[in-house]
SERO-4910 file (N, C-alpha, C, O; in steps of 0.05 Angstrom, whole numbers):
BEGIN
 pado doro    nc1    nc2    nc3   cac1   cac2   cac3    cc1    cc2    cc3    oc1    oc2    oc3
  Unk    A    106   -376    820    121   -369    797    145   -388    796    157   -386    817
  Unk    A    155   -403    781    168   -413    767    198   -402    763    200   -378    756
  Unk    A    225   -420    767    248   -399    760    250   -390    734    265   -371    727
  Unk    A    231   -407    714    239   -395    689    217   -366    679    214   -357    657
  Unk    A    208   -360    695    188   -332    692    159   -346    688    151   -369    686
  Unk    A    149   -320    688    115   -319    684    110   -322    663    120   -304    649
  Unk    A     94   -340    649     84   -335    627     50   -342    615     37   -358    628
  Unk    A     40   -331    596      9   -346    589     24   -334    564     39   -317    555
  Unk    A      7   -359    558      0   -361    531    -30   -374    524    -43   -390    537
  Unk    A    -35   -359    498    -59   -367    486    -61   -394    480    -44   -409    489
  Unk    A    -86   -405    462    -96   -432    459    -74   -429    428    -58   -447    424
  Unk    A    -76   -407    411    -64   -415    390    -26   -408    392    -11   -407    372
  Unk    A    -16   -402    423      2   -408    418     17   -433    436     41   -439    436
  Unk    A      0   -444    449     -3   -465    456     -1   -490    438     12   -510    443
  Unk    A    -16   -486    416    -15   -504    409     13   -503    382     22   -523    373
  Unk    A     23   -476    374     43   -476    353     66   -485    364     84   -494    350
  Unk    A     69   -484    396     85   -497    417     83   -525    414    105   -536    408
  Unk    A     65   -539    417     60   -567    427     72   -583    397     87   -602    399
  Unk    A     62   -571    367     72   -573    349    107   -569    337    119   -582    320
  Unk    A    117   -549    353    146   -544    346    149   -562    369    152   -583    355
  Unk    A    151   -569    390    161   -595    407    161   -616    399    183   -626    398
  Unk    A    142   -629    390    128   -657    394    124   -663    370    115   -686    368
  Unk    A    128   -647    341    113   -651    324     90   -653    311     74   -663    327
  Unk    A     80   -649    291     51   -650    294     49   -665    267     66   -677    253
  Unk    A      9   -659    265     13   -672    243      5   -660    218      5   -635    220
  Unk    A     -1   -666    200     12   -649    173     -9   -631    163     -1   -614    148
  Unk    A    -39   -633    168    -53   -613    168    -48   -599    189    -57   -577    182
  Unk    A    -40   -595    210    -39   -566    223      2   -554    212      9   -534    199
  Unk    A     12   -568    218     41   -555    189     31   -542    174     34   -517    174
  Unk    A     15   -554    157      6   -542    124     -8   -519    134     -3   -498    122
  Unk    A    -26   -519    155    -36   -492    163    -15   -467    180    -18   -443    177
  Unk    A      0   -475    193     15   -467    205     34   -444    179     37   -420    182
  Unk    A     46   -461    156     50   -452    134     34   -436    116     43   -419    101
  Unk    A      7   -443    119     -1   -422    100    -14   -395    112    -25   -377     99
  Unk    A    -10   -395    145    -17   -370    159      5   -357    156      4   -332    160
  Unk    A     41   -373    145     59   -351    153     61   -333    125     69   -310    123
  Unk    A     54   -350    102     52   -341     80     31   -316     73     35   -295     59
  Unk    A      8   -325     87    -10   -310     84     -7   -288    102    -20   -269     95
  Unk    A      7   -284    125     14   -265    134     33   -243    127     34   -220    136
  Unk    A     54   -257    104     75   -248     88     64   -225     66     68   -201     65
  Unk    A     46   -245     46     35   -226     26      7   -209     40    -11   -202     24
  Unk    A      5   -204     63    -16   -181     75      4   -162     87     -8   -143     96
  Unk    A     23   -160     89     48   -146     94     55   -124     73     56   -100     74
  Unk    A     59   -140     55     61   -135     30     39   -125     16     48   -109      0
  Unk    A     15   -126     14      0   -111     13     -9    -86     30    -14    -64     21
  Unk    A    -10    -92     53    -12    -59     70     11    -55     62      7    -35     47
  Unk    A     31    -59     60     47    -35     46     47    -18     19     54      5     16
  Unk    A     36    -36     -1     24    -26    -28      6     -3    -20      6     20    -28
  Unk    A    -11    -17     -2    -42      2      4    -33     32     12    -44     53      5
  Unk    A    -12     29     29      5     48     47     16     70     28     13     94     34
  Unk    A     29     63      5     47     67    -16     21     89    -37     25    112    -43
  Unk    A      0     72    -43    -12     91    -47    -30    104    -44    -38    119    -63
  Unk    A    -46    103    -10    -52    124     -8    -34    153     -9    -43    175    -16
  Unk    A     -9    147     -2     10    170      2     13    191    -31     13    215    -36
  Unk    A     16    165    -48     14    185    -75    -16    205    -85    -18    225   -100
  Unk    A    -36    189    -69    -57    195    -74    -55    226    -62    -61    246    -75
  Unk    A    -47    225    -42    -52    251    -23    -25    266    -40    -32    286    -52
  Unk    A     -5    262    -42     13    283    -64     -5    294    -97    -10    317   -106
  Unk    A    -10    271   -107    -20    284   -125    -39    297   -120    -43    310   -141
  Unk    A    -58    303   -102    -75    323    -84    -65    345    -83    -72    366    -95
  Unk    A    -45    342    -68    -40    376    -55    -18    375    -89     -8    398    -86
  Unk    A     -8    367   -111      1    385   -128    -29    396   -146    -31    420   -155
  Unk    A    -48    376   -150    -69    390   -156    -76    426   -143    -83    445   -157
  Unk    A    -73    426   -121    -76    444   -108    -63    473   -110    -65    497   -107
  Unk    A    -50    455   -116    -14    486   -122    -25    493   -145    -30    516   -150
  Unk    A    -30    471   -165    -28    480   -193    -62    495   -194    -70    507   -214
  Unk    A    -74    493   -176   -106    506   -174    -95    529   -167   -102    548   -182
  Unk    A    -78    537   -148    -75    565   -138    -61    578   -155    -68    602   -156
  Unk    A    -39    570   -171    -33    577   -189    -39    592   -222    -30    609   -238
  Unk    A    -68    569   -219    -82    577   -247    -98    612   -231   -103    632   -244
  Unk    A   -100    608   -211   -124    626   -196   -104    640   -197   -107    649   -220
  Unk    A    -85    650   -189    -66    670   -189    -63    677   -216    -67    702   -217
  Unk    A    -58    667   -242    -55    674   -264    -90    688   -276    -93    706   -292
  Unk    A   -109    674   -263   -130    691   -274   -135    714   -268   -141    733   -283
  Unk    A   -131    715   -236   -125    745   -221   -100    776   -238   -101    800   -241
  Unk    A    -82    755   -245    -61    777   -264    -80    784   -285    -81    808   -292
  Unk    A    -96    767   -297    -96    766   -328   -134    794   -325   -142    811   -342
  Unk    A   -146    788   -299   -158    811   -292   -155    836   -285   -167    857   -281
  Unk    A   -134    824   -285   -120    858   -276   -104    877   -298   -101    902   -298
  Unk    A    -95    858   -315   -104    871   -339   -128    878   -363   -130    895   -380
  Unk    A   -143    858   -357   -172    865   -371   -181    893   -350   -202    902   -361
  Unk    A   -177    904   -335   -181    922   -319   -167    945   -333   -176    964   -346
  Unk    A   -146    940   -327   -128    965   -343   -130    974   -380   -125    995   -392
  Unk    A   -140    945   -389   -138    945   -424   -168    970   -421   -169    990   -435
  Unk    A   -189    961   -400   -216    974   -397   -216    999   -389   -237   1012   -390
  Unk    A   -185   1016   -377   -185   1044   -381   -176   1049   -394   -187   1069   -403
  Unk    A   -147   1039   -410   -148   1039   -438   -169   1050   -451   -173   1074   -450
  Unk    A   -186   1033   -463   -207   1039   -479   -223   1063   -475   -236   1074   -493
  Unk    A   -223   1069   -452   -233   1089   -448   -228   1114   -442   -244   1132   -438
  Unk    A   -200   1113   -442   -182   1139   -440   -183   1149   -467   -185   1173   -470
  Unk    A   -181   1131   -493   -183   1125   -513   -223   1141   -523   -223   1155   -543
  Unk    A   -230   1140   -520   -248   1159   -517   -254   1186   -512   -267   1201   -526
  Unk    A   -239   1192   -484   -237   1206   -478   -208   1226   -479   -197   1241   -462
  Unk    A   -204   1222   -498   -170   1240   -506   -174   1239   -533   -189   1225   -547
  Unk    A   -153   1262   -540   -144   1267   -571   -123   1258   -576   -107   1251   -559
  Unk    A   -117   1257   -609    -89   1259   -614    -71   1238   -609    -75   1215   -614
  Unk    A    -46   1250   -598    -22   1229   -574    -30   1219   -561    -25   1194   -560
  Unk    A    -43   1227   -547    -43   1210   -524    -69   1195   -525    -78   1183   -505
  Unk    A    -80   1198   -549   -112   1181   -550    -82   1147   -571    -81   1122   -569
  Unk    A    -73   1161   -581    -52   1134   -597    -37   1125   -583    -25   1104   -589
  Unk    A    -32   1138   -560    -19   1125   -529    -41   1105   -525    -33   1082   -529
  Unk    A    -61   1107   -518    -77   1089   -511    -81   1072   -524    -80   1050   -512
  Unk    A    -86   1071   -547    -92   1051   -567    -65   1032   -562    -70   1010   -553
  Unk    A    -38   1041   -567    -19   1017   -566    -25   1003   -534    -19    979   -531
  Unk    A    -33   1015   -516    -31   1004   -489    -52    983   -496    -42    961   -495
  Unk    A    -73    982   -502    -94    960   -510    -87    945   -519    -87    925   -505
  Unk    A    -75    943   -543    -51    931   -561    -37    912   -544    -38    889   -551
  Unk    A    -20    920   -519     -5    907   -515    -23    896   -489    -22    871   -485
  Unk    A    -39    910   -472    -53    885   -458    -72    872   -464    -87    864   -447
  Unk    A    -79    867   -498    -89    847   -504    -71    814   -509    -78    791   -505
  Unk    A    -42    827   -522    -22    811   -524    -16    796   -493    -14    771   -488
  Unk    A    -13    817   -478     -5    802   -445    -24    794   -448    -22    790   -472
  Unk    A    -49    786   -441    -70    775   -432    -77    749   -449    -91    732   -438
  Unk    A    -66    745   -478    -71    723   -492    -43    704   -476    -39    680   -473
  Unk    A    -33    722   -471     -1    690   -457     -8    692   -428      7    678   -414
  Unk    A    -24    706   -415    -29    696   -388    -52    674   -387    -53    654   -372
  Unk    A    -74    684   -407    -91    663   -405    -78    626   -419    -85    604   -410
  Unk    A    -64    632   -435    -51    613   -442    -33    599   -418    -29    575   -421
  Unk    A    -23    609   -397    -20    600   -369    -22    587   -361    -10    565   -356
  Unk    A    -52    608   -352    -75    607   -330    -87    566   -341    -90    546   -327
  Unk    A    -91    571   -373   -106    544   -378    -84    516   -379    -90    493   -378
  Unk    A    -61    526   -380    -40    502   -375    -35    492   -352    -27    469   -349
  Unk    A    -41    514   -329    -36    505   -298    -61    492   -293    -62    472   -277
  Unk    A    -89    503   -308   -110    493   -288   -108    455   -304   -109    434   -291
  Unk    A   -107    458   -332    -97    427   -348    -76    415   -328    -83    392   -325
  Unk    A    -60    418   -318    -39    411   -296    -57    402   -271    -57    380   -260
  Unk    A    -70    419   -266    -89    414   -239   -108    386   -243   -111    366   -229
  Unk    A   -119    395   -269   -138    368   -275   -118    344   -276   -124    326   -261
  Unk    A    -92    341   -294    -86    307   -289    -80    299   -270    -77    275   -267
  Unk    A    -74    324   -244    -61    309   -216    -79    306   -204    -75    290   -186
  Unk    A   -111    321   -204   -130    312   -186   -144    283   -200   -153    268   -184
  Unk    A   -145    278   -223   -143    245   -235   -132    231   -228   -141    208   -226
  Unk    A   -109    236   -223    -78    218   -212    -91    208   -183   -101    186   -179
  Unk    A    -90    224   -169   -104    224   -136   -127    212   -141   -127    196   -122
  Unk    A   -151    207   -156   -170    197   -160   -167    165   -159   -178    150   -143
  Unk    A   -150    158   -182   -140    133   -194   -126    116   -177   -130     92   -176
  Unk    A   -104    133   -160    -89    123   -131   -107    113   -114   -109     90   -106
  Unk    A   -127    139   -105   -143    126    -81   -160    103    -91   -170     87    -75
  Unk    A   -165    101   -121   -178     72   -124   -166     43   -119   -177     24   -108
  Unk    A   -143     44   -129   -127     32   -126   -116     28    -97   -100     10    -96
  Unk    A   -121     39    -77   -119     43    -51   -137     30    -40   -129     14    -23
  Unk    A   -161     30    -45   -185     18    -37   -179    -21    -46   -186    -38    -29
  Unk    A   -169    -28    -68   -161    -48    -73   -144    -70    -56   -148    -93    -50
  Unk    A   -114    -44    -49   -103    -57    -29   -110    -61     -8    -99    -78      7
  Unk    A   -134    -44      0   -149    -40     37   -150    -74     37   -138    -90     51
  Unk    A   -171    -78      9   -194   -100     14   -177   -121     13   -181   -142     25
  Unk    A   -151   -116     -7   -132   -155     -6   -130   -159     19   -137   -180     29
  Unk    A   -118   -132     37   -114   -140     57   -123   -144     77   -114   -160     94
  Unk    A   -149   -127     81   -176   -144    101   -175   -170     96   -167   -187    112
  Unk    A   -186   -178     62   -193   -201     64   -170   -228     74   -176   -252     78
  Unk    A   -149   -218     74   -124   -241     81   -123   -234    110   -116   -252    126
  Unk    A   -129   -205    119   -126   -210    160   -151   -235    163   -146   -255    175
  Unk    A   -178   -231    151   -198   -250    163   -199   -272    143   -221   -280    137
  Unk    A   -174   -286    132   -168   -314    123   -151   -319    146   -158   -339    158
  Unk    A   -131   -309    155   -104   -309    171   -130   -325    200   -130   -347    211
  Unk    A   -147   -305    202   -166   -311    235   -175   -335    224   -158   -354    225
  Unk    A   -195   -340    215   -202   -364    197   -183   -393    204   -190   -415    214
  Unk    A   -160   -383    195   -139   -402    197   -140   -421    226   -138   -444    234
  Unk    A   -146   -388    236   -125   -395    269   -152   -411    287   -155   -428    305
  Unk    A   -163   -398    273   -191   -416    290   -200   -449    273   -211   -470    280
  Unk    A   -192   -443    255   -196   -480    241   -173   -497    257   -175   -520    264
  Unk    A   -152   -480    261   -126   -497    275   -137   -501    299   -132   -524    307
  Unk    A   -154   -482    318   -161   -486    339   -181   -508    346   -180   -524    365
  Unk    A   -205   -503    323   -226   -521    327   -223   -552    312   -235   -573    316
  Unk    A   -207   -548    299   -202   -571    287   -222   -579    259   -224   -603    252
  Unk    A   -233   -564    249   -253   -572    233   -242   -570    210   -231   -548    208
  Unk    A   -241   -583    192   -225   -582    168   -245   -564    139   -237   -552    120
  Unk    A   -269   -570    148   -296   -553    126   -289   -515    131   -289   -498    113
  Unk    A   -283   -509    160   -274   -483    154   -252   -474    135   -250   -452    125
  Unk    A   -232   -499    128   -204   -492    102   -230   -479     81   -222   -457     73
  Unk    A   -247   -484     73   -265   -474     55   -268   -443     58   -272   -430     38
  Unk    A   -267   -428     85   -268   -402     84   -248   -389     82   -245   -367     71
  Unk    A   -225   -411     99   -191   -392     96   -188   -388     63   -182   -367     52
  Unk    A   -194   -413     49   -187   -413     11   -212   -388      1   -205   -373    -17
  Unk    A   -235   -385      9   -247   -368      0   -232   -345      5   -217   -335    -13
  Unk    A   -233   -335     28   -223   -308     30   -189   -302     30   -178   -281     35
  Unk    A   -177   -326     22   -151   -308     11   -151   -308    -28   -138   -295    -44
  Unk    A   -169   -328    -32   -171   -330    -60   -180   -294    -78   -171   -284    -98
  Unk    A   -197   -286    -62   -212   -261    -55   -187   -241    -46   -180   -220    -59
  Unk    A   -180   -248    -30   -155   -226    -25   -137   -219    -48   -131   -196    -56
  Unk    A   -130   -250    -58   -109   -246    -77   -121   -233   -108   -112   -217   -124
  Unk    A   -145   -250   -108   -155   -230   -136   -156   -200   -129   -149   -184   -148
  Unk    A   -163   -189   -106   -164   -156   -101   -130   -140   -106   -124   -119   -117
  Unk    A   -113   -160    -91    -93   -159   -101    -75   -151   -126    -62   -130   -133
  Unk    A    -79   -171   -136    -74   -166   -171    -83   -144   -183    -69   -131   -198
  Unk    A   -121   -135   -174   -127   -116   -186   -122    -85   -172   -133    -63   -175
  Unk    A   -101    -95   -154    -96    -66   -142    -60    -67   -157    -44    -49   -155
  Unk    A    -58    -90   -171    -29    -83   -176    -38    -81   -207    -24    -65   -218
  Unk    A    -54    -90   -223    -61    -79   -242    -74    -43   -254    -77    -30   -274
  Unk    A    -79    -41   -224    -97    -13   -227   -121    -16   -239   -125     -4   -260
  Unk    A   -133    -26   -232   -160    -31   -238   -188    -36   -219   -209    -40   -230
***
């Protein structure tokens, strides 16, 4: 061991070494540059991707509230179709007062029951645009996955053309960040 410590290093940082010393020459720079770039906007993309799966999963669970919600309002609104249904039937079975007692009770849990169902169908309409929302997110999620796969395996691409020296692999790093970046766009377009 050495006074200045232990160290290994890889072939590709061996050689980003031999380059920041000695200089290099201008195709491995230019590569050198477009792995840091291309490492920049894949950053930037897992974080988009990151960004919305998370909305995805909120507008989920508000879908959810607003499902339990509508369900809770249908449960009230049965529970008076229950009661309007002895109503009616007390209403049968009585004279007089208290048969016109009954009648207004119908009366009025038909009224409650037209503004609960009116509710009940606004929460579950609530439920539907946030489970769309979550739909649309996780598509858009799927978008960012793929910019950013496809720029980790341009980034490798890179590192191994720098390694091997073959200049015909730049053909796969430009394919697959070209590919990245169109997925890109269409994850920042929503589409």
């Amino acid at each position: 061991m050495s006074g200045h410590g232990f160290h290994v290093h890889g072939p590709h940082d061996h050689e980003v070494e031999h380059v920041a010393q000695h200089g290099g020459d201008s195709f491995t720079s230019r590569l050198a540059v477009l792995t840091a770039i291309l490492s920049t906007v894949g950053a930037i993309f897992g974080y988009m991707g990151g960004h919305s799966q998370n909305a995805a999963l909120l507008y989920k669970n508000e879908s959810s509230i607003q499902k339990t919600a509508a369900s809770n309002q249908w449960n009230y609104y049965q529970a008076k179709s229950s009661k309007q249904n002895l109503a009616e039937l007390s209403v049968v079975l009585t004279q007089g007062e208290a048969q016109q007692k009954f009648r207004q009770e119908i009366d009025r849990y038909k009224a409650e029951k037209a503004e609960i169902k009116a509710e009940a169908e606004k929460l579950e309409a609530a439920a539907k645009r946030a489970n769309e929302m979550s739909e649309l997110e996780m598509h858009v999620h799927e978008r960012w996955a793929m910019a950013t796969t496809l720029l980790q395996i341009a980034i490798a691409l890179s590192a191994i053309t720098l390694l091997t020296r073959k200049r015909w692999m730049l053909l796969g790093v430009y394919g697959a960040t070209g590919l990245g970046l169109a997925a890109g766009v269409m994850g920042y377009l929503h589409l």
